[in-house]
C-alpha positions as CSV (number, residue, x, y, z in Angstrom):
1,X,-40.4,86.4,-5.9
2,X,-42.9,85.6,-3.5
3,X,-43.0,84.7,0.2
4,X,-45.6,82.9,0.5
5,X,-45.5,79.3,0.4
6,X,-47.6,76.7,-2.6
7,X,-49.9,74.2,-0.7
8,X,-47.8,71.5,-2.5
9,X,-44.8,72.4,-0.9
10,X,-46.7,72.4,2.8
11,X,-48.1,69.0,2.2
12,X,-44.5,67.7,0.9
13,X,-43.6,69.3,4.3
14,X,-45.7,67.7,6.4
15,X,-45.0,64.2,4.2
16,X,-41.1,64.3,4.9
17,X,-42.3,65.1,8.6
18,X,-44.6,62.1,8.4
19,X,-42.2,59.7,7.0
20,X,-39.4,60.8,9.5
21,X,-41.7,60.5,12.2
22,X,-42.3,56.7,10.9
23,X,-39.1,55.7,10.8
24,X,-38.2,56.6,13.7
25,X,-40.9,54.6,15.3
26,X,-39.7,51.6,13.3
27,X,-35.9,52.1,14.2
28,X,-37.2,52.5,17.9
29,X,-39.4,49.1,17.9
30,X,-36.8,47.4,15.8
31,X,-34.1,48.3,18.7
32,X,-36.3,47.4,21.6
33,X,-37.5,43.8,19.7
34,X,-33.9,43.2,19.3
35,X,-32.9,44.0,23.1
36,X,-35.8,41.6,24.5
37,X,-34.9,39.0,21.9
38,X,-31.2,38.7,22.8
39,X,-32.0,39.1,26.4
40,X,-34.6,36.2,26.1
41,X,-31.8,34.0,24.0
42,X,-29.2,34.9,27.1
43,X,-31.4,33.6,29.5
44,X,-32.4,30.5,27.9
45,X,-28.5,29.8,27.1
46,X,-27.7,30.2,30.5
47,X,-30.8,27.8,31.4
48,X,-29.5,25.5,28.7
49,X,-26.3,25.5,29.6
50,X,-27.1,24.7,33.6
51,X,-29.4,21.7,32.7
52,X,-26.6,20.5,30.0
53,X,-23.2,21.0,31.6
54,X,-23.7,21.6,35.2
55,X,-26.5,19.1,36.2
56,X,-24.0,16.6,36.6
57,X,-20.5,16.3,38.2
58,X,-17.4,17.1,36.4
C-alpha cells in the first residue's frame, strides 16, 4: 500500500472541483436571472394593471 497519490486521481480531483465550482456559478446566475425577471414581470403587472383598471373611475 502506498501513500502517495497517482496523477490521475489528482487531476480527477481537481475535475470534480472544477465541475462543482461550475455549477455552482450556474445555480447562482440561474437564481439571480430568475429574481430580476420576476421582479421586472411584478413591476410591469403593477404598471399594467394601473393603466388597465385604475385609469378610469369605477
Amino acid at each position: 500500500m502506498t501513500w502517495t497519490t497517482k496523477i490521475t486521481d489528482r487531476v480527477a480531483e481537481g475535475l470534480r472541483f472544477a465541475v462543482r465550482g461550475a455549477l455552482l456559478i450556474n445555480a447562482i446566475i440561474a437564481a439571480v436571472a430568475s429574481i430580476y425577471f420576476t421582479t421586472k414581470f411584478v413591476f410591469f403587472l403593477i404598471r399594467y394593471l394601473d393603466r388597465i383598471l385604475f385609469s378610469q373611475p369605477w
